[in-house]
MMTF fields as JSON, N, C-alpha, C and O atoms, coordinates in Angstrom:
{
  "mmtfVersion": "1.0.0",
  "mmtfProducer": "UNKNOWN",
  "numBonds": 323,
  "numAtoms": 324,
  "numGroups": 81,
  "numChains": 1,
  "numModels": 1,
  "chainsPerModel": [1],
  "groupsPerChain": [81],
  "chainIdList": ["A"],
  "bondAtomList": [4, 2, 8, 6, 12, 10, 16, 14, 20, 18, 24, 22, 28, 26, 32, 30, 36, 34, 40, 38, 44, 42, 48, 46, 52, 50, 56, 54, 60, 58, 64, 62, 68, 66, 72, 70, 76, 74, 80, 78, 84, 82, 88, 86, 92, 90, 96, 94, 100, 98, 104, 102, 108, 106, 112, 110, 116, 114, 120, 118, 124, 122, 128, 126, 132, 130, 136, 134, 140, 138, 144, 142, 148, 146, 152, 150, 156, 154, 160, 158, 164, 162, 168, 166, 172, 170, 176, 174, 180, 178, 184, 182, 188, 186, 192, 190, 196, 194, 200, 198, 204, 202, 208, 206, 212, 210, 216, 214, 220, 218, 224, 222, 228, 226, 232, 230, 236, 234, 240, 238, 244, 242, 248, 246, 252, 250, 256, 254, 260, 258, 264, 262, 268, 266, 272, 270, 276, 274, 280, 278, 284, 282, 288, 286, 292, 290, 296, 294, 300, 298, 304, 302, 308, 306, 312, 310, 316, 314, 320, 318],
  "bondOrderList": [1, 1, 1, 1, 1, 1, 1, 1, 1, 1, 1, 1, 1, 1, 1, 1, 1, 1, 1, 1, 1, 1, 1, 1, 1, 1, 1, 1, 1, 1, 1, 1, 1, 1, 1, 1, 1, 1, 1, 1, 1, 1, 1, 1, 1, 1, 1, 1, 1, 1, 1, 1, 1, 1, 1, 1, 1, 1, 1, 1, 1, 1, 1, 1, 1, 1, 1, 1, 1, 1, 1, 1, 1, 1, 1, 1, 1, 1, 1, 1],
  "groupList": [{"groupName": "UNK", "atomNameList": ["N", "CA", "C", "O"], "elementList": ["N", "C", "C", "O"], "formalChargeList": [0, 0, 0, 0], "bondAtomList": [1, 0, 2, 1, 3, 2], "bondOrderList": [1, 1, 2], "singleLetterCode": "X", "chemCompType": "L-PEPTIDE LINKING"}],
  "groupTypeList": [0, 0, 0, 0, 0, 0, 0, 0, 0, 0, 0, 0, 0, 0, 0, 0, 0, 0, 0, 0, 0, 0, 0, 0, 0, 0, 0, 0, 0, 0, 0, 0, 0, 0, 0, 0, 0, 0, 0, 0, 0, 0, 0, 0, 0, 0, 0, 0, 0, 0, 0, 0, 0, 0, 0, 0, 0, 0, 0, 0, 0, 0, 0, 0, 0, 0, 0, 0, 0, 0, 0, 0, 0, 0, 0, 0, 0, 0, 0, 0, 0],
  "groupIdList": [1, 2, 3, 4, 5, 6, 7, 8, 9, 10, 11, 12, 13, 14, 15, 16, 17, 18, 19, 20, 21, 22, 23, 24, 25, 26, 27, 28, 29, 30, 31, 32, 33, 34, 35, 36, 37, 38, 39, 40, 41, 42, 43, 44, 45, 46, 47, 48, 49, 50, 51, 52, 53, 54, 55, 56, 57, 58, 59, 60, 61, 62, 63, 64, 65, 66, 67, 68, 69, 70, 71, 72, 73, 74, 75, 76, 77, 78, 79, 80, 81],
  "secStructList": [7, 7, 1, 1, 1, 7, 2, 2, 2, 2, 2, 2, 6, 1, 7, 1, 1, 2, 2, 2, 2, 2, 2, 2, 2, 2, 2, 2, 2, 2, 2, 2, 2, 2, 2, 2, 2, 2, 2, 2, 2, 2, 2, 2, 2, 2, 2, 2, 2, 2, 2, 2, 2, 2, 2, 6, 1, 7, 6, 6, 7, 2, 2, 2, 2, 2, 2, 2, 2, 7, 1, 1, 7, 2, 2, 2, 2, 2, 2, 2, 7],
  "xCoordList": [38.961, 38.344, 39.328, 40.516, 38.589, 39.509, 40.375, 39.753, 41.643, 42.468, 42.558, 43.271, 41.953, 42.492, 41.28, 41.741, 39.617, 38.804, 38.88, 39.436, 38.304, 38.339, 37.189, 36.313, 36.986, 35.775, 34.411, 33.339, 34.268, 33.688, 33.238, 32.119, 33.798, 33.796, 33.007, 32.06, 33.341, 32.413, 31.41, 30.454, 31.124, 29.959, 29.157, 28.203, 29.316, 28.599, 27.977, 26.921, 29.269, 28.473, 27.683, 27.498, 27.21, 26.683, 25.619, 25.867, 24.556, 23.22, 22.974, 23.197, 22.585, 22.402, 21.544, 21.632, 20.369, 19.009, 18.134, 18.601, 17.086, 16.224, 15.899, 16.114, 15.394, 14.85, 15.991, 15.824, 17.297, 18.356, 18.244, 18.092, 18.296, 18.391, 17.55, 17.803, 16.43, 15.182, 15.624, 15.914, 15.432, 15.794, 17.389, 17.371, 18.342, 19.636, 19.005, 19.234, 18.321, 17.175, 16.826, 17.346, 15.638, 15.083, 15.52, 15.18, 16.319, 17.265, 17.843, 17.878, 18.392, 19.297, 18.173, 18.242, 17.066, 15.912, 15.515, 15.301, 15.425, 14.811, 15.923, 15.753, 17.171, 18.311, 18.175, 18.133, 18.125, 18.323, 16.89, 17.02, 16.111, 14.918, 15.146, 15.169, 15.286, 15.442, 16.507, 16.075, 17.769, 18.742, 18.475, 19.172, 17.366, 17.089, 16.026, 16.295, 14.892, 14.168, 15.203, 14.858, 16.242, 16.953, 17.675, 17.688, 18.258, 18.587, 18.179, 18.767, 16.791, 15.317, 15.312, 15.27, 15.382, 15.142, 16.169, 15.943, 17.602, 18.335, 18.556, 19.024, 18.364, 17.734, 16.653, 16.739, 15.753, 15.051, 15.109, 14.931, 15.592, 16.473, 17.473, 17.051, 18.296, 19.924, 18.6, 18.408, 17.418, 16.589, 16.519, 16.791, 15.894, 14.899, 16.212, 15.855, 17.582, 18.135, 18.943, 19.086, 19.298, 18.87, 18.693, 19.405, 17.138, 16.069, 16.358, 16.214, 16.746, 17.313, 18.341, 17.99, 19.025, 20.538, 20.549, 21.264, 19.224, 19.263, 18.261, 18.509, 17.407, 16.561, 17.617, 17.439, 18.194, 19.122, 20.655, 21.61, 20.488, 21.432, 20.929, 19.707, 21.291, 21.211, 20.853, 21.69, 20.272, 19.494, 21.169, 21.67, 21.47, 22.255, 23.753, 24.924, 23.324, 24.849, 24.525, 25.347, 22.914, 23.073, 23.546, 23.441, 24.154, 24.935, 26.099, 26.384, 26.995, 28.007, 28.278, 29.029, 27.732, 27.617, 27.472, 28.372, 25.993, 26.495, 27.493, 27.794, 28.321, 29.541, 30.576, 31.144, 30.51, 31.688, 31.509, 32.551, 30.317, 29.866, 28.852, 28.39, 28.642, 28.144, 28.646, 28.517, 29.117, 29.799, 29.108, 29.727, 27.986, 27.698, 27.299, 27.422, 26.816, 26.264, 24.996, 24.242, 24.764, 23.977, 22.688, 21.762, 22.666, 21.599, 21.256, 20.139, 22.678, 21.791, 20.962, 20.117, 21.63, 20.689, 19.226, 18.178, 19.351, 17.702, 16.642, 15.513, 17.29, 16.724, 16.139, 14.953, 17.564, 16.873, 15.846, 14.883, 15.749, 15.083, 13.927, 12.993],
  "yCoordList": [21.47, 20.337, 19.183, 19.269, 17.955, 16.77, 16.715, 17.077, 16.318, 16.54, 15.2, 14.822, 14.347, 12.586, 12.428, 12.41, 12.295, 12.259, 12.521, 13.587, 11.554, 12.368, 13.363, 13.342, 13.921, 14.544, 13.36, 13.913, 12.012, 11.698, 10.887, 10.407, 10.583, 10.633, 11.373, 10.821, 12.806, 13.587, 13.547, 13.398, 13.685, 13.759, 12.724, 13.139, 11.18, 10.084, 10.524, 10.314, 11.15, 11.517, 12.939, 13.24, 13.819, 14.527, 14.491, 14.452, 14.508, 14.406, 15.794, 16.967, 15.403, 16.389, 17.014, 18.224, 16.431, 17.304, 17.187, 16.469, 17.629, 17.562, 16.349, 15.728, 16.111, 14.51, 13.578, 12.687, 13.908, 12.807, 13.1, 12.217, 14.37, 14.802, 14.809, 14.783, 14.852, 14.222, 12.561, 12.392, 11.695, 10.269, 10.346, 9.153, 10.744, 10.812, 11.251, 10.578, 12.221, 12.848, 11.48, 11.071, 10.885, 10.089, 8.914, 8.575, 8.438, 7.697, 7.457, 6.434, 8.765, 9.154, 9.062, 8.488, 9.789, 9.54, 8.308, 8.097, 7.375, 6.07, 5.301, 4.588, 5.735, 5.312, 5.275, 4.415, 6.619, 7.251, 6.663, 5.936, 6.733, 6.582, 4.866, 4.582, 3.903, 2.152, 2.514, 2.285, 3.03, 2.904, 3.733, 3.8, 4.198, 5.74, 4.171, 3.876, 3.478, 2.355, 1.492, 1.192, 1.139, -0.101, 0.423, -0.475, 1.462, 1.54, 2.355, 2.55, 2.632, 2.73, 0.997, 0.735, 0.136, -1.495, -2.074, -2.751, -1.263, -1.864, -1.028, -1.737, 0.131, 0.723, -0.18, -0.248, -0.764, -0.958, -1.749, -1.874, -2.653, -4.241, -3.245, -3.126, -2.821, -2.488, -2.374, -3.469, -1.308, -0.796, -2.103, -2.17, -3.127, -4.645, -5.092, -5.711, -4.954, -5.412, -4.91, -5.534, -3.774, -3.067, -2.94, -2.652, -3.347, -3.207, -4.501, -4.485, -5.534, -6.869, -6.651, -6.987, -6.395, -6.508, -5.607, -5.707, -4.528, -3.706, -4.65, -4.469, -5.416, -6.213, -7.481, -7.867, -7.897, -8.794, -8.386, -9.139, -6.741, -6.341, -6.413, -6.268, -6.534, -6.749, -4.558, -3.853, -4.064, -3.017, -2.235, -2.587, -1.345, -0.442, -0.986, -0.789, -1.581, -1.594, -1.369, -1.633, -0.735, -0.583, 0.187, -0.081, 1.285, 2.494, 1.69, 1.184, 1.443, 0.763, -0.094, 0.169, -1.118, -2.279, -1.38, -1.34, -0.475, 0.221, 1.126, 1.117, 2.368, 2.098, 1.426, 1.82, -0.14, -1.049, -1.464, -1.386, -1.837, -2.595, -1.687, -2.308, -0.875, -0.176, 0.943, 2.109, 0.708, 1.568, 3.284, 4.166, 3.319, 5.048, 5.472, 4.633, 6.387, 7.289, 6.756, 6.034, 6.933, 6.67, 6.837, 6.036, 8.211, 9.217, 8.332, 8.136, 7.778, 7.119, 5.372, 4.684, 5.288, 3.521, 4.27, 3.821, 5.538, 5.633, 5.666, 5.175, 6.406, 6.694, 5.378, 5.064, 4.46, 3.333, 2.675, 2.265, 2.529, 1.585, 2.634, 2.52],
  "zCoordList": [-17.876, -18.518, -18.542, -18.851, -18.127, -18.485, -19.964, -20.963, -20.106, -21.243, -21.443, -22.373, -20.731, -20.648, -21.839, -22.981, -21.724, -22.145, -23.572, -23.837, -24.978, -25.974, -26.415, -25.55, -27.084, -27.522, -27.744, -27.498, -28.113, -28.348, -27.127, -27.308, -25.9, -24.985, -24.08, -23.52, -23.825, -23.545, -24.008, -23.247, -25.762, -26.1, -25.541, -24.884, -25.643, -25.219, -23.132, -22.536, -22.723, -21.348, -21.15, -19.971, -22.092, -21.743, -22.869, -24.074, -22.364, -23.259, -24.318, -24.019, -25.292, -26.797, -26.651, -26.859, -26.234, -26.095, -24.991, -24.108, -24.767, -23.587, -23.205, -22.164, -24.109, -23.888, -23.4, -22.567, -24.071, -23.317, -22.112, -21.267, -21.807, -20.324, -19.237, -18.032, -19.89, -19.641, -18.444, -17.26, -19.649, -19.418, -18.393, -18.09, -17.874, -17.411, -16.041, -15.036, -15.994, -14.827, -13.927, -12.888, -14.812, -14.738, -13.859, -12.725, -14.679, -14.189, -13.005, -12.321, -12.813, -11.36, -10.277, -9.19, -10.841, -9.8, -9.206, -8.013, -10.338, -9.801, -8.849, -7.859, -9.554, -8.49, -6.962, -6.082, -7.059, -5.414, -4.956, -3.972, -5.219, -4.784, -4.562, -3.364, -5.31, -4.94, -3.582, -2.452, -3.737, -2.908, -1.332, -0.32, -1.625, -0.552, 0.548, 1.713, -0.327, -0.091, 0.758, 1.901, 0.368, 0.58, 1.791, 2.634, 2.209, 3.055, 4.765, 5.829, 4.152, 5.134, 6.156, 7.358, 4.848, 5.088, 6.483, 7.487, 5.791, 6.574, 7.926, 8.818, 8.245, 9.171, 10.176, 11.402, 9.427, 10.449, 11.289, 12.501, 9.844, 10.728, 11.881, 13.032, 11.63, 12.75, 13.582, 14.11, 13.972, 14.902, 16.281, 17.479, 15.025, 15.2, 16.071, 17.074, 15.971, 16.119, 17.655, 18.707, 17.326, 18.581, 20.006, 20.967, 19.74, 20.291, 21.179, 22.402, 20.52, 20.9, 21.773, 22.904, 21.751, 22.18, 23.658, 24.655, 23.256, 24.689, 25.684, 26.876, 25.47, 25.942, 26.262, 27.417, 25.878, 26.72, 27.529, 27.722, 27.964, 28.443, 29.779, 29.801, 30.555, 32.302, 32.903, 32.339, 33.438, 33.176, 34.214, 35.282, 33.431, 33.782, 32.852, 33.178, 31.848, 31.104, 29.401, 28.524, 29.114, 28.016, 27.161, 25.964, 27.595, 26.874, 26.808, 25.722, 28.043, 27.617, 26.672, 25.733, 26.824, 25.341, 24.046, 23.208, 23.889, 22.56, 22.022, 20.829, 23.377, 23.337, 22.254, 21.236, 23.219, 23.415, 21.507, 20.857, 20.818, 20.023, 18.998, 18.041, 19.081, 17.813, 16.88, 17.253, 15.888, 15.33, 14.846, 14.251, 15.23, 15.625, 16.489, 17.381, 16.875, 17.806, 18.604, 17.95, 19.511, 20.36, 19.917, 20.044, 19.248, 18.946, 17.639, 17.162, 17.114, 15.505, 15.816, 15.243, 16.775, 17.916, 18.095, 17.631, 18.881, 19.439, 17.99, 18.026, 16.599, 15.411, 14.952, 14.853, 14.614, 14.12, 15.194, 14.547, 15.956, 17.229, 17.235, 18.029]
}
């Protein structure tokens, strides 16, 4: 157990009863779920974007460029796109 933390400390981060825990649940849920949304969004754009960049590549240099200029995997370009 943390020794830094005081007791009243802990108490404030760990919920008393159901219902706190309940609501802490809750919470975390709606989190992930806005942030799970938001980065679907930006997915689609990189896709949109993509999709672009292979359409103005001259035909036999588009692996290379994503390569040269995209910071993941090939496999994660074909996902978003």
């Amino acid at each position: 157990m943390d020794q830094t933390r005081t007791p009243a400390a802990r108490t404030a981060a760990t919920p008393t009863t159901l219902l706190d825990l309940a609501k802490r649940i809750n919470d975390e849920h709606r989190l992930c779920t806005r942030y799970a949304r938001a980065g679907l969004a930006h997915a689609l754009r990189a896709g949109r974007l993509l999709l672009e960049a292979k359409r103005r590549c001259v035909h036999g240099e588009w692996r290379t460029w994503l390569v040269e200029h995209f910071d993941a995997s090939a496999t994660t370009a074909q996902v978003y796109m």
